[in-house]
Backbone as JSON Lines, residues from 0, in Angstrom:
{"i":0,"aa":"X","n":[0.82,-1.2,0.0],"ca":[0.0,0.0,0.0],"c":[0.86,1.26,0.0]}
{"i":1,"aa":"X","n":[2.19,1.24,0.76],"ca":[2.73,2.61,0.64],"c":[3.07,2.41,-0.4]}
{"i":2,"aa":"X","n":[3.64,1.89,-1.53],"ca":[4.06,1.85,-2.85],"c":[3.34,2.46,-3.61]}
{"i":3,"aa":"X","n":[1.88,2.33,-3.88],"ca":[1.08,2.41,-4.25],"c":[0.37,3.71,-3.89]}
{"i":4,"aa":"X","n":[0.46,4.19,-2.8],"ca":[0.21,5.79,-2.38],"c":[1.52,7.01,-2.4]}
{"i":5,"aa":"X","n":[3.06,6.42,-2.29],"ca":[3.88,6.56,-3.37],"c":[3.95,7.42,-4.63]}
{"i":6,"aa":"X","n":[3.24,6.67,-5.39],"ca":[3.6,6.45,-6.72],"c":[2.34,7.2,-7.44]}
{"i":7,"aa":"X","n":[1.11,7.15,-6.32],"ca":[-0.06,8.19,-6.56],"c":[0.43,9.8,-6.42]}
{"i":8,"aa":"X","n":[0.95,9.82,-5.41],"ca":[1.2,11.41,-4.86],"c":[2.59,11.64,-5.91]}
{"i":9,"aa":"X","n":[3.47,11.14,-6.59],"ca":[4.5,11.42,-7.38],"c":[3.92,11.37,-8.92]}
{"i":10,"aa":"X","n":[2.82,11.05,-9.21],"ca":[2.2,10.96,-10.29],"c":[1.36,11.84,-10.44]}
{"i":11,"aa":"X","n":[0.78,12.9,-8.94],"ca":[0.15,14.13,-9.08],"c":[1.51,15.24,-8.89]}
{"i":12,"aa":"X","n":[2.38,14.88,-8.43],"ca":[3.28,16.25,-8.57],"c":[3.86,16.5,-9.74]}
{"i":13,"aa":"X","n":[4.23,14.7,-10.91],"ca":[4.95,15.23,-11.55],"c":[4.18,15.78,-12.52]}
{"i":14,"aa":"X","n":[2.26,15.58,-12.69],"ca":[2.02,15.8,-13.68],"c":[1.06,17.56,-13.36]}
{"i":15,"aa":"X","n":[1.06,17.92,-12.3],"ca":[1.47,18.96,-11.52],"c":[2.53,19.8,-12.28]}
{"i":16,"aa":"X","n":[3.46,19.61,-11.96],"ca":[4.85,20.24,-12.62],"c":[4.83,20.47,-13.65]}
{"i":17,"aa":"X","n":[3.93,19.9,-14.52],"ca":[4.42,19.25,-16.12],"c":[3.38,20.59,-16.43]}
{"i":18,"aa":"X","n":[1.86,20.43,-16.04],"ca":[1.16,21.21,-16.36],"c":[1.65,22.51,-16.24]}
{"i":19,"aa":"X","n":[2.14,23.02,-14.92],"ca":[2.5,24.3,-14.51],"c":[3.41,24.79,-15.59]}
{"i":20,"aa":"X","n":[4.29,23.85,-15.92],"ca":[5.1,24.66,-17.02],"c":[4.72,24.6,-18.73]}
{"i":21,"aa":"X","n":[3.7,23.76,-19.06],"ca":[2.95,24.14,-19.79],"c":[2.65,25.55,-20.03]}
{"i":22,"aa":"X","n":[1.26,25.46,-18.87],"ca":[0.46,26.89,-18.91],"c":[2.05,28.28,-18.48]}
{"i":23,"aa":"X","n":[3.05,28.16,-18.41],"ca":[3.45,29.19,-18.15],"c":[4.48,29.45,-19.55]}
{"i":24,"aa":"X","n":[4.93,28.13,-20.03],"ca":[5.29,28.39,-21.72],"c":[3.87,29.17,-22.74]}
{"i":25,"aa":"X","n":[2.84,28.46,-22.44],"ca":[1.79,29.46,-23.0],"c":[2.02,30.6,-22.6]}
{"i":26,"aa":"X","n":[1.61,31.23,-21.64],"ca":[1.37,32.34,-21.08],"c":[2.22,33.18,-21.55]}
{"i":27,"aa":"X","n":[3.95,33.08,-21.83],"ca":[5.03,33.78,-21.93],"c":[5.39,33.66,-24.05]}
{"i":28,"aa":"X","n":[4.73,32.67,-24.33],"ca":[5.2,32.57,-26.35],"c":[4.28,32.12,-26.41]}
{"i":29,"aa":"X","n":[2.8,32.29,-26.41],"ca":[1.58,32.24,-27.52],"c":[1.52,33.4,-28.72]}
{"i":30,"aa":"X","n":[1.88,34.61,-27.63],"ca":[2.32,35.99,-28.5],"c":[3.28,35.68,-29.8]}
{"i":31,"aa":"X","n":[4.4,34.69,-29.75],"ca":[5.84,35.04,-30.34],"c":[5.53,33.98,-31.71]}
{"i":32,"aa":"X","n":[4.33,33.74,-32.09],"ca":[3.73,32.51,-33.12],"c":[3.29,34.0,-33.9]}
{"i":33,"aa":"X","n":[2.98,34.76,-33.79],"ca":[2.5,36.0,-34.84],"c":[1.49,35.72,-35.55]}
{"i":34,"aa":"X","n":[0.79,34.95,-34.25],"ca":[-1.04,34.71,-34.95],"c":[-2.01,36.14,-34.93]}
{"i":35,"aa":"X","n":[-2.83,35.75,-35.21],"ca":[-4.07,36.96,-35.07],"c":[-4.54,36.89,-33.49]}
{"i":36,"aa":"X","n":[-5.41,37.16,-32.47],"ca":[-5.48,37.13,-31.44],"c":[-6.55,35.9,-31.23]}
{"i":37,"aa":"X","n":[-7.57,35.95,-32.01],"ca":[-8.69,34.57,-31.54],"c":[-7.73,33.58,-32.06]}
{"i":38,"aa":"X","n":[-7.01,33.59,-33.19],"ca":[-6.06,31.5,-33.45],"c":[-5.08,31.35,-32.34]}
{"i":39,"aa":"X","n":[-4.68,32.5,-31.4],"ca":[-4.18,32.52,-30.52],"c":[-4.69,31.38,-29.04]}
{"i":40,"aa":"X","n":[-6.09,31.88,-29.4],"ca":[-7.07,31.21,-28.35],"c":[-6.77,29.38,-28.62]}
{"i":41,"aa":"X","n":[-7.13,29.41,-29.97],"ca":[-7.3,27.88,-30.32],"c":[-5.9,26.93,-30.69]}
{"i":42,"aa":"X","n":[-5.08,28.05,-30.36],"ca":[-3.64,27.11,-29.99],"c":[-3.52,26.88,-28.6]}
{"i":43,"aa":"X","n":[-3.76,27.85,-27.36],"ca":[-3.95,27.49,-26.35],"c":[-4.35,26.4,-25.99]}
{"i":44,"aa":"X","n":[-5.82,25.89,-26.68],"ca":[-6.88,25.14,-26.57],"c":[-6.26,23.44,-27.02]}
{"i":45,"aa":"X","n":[-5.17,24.12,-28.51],"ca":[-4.36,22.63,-29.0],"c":[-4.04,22.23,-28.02]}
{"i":46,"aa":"X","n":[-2.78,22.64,-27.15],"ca":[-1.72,22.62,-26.33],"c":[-1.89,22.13,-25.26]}
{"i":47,"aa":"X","n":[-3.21,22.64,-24.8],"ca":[-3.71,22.1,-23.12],"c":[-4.73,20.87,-23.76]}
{"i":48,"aa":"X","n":[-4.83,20.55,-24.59],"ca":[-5.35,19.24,-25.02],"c":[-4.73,18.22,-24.97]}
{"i":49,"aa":"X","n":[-3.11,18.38,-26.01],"ca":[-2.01,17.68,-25.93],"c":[-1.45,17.48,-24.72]}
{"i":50,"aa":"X","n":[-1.44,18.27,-24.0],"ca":[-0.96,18.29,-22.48],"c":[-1.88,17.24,-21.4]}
{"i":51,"aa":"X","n":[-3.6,17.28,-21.7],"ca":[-3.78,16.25,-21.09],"c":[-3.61,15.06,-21.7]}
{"i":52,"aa":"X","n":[-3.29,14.8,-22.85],"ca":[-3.13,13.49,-23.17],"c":[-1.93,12.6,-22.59]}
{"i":53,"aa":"X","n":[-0.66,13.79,-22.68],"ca":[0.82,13.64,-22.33],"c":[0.18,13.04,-20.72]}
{"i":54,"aa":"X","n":[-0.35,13.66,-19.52],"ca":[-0.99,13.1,-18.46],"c":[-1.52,11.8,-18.12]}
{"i":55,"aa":"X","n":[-2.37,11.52,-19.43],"ca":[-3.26,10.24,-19.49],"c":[-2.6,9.28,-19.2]}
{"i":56,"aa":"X","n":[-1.33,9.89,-20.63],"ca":[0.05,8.38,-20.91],"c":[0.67,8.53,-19.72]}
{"i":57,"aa":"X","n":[1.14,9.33,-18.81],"ca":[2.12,9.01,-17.52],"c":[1.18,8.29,-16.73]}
{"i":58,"aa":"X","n":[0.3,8.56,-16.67],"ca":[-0.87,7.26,-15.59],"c":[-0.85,6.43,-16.67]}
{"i":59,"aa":"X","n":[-1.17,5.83,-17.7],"ca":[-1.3,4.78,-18.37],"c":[0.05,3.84,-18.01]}
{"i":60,"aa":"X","n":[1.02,4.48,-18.37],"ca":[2.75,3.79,-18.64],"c":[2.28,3.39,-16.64]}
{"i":61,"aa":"X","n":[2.07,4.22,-15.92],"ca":[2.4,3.74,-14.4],"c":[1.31,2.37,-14.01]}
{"i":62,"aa":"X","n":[0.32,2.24,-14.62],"ca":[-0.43,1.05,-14.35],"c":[-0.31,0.03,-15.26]}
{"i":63,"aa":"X","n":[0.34,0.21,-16.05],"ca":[1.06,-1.16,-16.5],"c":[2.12,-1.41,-16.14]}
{"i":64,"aa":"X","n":[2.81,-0.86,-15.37],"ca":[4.23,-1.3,-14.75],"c":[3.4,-1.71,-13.43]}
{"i":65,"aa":"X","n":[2.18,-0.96,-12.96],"ca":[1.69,-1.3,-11.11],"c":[1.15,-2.7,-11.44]}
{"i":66,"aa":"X","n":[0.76,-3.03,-12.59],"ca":[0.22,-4.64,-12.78],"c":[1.7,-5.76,-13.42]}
{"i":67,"aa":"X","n":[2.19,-4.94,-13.98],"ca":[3.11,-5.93,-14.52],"c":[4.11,-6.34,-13.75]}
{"i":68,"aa":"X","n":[4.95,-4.92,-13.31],"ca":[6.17,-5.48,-12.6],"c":[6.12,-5.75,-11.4]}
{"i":69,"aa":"X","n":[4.97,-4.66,-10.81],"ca":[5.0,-4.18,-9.15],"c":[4.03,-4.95,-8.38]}
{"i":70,"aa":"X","n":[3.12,-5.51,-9.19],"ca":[2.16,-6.46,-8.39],"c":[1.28,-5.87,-7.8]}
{"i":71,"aa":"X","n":[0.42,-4.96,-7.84],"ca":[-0.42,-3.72,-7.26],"c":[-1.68,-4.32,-7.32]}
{"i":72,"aa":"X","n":[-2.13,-4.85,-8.11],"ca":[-3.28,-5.08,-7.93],"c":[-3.44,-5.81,-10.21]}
{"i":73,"aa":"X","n":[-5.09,-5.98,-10.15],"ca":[-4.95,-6.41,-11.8],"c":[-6.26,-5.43,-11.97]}
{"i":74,"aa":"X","n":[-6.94,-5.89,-13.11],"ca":[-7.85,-4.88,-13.5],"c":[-9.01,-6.05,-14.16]}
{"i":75,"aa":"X","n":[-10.16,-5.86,-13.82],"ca":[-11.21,-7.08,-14.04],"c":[-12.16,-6.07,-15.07]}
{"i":76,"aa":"X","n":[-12.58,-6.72,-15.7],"ca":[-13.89,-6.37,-16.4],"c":[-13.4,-7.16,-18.13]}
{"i":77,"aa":"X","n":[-13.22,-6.03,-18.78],"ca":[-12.99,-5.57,-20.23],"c":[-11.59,-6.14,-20.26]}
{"i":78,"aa":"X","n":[-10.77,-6.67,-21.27],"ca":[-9.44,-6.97,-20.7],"c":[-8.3,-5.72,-20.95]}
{"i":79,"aa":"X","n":[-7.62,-5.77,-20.57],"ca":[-6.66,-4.22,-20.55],"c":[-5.11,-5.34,-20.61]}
{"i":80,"aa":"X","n":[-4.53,-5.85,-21.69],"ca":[-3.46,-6.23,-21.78],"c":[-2.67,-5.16,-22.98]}
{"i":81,"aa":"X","n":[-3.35,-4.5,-23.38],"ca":[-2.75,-3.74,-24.44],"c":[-2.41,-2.39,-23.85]}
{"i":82,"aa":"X","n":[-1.4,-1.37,-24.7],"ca":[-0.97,0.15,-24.08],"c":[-1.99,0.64,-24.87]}
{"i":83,"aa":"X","n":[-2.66,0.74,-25.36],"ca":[-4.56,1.53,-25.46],"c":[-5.23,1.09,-24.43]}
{"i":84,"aa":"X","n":[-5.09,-0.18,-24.08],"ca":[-6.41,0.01,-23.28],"c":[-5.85,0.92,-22.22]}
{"i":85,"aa":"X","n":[-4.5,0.42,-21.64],"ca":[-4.35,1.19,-20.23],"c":[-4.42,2.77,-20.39]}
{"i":86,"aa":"X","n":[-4.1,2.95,-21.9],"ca":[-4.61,4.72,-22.26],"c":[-6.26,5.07,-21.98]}
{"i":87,"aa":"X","n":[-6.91,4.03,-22.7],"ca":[-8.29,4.17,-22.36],"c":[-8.5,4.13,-21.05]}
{"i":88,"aa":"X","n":[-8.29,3.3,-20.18],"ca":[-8.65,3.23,-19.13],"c":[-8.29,4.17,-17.96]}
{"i":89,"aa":"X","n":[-7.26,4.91,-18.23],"ca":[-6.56,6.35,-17.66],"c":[-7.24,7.37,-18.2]}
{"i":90,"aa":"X","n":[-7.61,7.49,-19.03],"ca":[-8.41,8.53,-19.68],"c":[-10.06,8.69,-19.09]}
{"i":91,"aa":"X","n":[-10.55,7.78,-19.22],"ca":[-12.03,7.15,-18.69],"c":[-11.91,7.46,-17.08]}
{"i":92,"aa":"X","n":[-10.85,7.21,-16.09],"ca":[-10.58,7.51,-14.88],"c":[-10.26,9.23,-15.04]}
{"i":93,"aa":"X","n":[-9.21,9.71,-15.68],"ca":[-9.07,11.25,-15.57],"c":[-10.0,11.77,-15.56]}
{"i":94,"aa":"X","n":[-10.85,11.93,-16.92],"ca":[-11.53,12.76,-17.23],"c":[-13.08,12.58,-16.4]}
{"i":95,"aa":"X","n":[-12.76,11.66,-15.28],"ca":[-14.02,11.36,-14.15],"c":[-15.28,10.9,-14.77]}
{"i":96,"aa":"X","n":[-14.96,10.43,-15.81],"ca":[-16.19,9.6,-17.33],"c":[-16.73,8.51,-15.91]}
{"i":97,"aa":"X","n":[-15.55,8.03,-15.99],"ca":[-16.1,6.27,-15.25],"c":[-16.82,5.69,-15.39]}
{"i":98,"aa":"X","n":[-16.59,4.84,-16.89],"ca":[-17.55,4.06,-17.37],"c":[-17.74,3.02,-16.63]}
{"i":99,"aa":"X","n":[-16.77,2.2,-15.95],"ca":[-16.65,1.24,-15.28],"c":[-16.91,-0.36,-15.72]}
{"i":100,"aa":"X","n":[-16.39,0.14,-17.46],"ca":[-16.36,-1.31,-18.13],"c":[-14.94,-2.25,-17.21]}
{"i":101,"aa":"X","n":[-14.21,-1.44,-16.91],"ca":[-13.0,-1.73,-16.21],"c":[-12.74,-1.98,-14.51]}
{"i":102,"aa":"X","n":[-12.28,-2.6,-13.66],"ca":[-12.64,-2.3,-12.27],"c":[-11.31,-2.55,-11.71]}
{"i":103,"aa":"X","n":[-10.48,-1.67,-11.17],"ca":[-8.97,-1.92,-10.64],"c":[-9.02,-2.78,-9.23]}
{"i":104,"aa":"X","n":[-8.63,-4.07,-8.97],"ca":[-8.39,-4.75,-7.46],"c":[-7.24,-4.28,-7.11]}
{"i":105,"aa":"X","n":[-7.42,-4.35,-5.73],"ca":[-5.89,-4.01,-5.09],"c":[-5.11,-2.67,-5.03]}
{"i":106,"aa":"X","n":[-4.19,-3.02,-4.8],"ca":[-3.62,-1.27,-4.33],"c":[-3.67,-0.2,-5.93]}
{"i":107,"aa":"X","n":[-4.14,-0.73,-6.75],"ca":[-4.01,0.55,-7.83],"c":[-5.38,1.25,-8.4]}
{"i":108,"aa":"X","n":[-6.37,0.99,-6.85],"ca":[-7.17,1.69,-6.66],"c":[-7.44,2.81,-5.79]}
{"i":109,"aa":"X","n":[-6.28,3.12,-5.26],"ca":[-5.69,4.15,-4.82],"c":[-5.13,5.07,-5.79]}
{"i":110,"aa":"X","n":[-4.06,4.91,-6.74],"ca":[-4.2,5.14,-8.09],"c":[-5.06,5.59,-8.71]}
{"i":111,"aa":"X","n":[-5.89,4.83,-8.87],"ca":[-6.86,5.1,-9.9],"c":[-8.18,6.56,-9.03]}
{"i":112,"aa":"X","n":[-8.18,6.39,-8.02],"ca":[-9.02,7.79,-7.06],"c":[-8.11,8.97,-7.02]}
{"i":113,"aa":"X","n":[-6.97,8.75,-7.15],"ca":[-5.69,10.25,-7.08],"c":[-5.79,10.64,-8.52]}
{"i":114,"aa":"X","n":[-5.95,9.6,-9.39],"ca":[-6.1,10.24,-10.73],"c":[-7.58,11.06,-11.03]}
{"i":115,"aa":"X","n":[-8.2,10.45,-10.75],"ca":[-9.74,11.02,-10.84],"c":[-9.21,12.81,-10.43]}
{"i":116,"aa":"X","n":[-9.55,12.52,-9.18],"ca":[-8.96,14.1,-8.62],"c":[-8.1,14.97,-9.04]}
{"i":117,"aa":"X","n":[-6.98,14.45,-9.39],"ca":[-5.6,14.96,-10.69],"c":[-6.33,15.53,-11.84]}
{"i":118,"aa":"X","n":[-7.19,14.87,-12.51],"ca":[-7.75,15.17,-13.53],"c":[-8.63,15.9,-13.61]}
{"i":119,"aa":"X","n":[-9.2,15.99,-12.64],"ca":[-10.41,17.33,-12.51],"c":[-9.97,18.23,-12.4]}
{"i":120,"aa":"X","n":[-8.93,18.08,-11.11],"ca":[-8.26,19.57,-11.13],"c":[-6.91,20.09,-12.18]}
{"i":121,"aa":"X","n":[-6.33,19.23,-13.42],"ca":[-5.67,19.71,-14.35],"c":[-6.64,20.12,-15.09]}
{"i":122,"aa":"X","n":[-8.1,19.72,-15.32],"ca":[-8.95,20.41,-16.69],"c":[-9.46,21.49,-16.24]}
{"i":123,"aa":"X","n":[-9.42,21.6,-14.6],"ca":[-10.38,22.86,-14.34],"c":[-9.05,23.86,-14.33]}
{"i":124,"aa":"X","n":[-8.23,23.97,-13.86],"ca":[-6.88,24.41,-14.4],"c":[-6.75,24.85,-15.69]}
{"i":125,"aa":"X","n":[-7.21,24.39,-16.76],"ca":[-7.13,24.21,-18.11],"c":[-7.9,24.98,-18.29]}
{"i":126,"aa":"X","n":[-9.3,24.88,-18.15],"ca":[-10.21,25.67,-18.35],"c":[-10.55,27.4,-17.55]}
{"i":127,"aa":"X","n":[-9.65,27.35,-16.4],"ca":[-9.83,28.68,-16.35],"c":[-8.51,29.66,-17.31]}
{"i":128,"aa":"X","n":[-7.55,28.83,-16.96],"ca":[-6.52,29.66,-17.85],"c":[-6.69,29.84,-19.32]}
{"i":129,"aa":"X","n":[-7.81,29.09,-20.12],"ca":[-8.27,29.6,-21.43],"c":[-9.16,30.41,-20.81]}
{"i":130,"aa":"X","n":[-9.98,30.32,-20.52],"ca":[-11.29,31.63,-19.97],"c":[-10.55,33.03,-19.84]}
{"i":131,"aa":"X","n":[-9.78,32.97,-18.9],"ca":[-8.69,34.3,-19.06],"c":[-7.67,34.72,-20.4]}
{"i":132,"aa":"X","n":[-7.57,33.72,-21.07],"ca":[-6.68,33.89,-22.18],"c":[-8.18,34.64,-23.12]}
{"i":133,"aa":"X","n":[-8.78,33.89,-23.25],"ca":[-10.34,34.03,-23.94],"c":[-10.6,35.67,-23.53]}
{"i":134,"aa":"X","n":[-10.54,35.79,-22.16],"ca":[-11.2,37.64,-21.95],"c":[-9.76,38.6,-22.2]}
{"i":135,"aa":"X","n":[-8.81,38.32,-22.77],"ca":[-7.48,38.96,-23.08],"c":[-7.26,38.83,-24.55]}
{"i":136,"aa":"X","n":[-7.62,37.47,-25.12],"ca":[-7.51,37.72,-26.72],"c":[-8.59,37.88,-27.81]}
{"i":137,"aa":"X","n":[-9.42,37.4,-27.05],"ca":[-10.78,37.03,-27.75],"c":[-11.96,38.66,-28.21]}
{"i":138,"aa":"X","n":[-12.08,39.19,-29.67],"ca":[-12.37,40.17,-29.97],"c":[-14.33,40.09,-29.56]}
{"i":139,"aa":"X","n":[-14.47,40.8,-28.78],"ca":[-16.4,40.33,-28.7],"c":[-16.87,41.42,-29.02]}
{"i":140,"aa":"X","n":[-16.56,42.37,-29.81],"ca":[-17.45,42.98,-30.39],"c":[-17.92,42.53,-31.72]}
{"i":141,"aa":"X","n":[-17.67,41.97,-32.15],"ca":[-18.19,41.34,-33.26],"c":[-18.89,40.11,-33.52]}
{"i":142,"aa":"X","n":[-18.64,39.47,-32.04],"ca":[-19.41,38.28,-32.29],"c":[-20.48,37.44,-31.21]}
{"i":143,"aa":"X","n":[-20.52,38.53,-30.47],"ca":[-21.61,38.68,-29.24],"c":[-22.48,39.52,-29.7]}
{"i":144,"aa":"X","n":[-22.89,40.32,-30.62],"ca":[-24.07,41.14,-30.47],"c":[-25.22,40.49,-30.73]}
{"i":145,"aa":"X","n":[-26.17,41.15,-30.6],"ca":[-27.77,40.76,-31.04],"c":[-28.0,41.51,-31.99]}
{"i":146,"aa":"X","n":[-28.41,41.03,-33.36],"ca":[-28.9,42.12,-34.35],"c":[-30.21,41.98,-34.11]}
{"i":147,"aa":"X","n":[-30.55,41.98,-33.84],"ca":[-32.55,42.32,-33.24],"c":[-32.59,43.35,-32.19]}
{"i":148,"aa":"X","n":[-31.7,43.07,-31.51],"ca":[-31.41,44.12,-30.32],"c":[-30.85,45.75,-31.1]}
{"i":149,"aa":"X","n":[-29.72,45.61,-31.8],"ca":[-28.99,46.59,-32.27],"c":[-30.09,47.63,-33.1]}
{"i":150,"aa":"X","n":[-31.27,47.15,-33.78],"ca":[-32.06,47.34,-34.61],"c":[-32.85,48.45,-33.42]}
{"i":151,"aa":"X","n":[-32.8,47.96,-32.06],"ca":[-34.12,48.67,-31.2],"c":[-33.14,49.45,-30.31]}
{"i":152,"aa":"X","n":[-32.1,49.83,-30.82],"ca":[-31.36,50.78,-30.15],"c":[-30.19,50.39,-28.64]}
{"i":153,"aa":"X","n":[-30.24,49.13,-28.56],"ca":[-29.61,48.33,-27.68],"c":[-28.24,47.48,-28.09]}
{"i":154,"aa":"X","n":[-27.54,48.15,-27.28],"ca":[-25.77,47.62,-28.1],"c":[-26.14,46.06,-28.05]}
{"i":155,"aa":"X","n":[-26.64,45.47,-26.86],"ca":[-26.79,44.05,-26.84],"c":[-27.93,44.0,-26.6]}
């Protein structure tokens, strides 16, 4: 079990870390691409996409080593012997889906609850730092109005 809680809490710092310097390479050269200001937005949007995937795979690669080498526990349902499934099945846990075609025994269900949580809080992470990128690059006069409104004398 400490192995296994371990390897949870080093799997939220490193992907912790990973994110942080993500969003702060954005933050500092989204500008230095010499886009227009909204494709600006939707490179952000690439990047922190790619970024959770890069996440998925460091929990994926760690539960096939917690079943293979380390003895942690196995995974019942659907079979997961392939590096997709354990992508699928990290992904389905991150993104707090939980389909639960899959069911982790043993200690890499500890694992698998640190990821849940990891993952909520890297997308909500994700999602506010576009929201702010969004009210800094994003032009809304042009694409928020009401023309029914504008017609009756009302900007919106």
């Amino acid at each position: 079990m400490i192995l296994a809680i371990a390897l949870a809490f080093s799997l939220v710092a490193a992907t912790f870390a990973f994110h942080y310097r993500v969003l702060i390479w954005l933050g500092s050269n989204t500008q230095k691409f010499n886009l227009e200001r909204q494709p600006q937005v939707l490179l952000i949007v690439i990047a922190l996409f790619l970024a959770h995937i890069v996440e998925i795979g460091f929990y994926a690669l760690v539960y096939n080593w917690s079943v293979s080498a380390l003895d942690l526990g196995v995974f019942e349902g659907a079979p997961v012997g392939s590096a997709m499934n354990y992508v699928y099945y990290s992904g389905v846990i991150y993104t707090t889906l939980g389909l639960g075609d899959i069911q982790p025994l043993g200690h890499i269900r500890f694992i698998t609850a640190m990821e849940a949580l990891n993952g909520f809080l890297l997308i909500t992470w994700s999602a506010s730092f576009t929201f702010l990128a969004m009210g800094r690059l994003w032009s809304w006069e042009n694409g928020c109005r009401n023309p029914n409104k504008e017609k009756q004398g009302n900007p919106l």
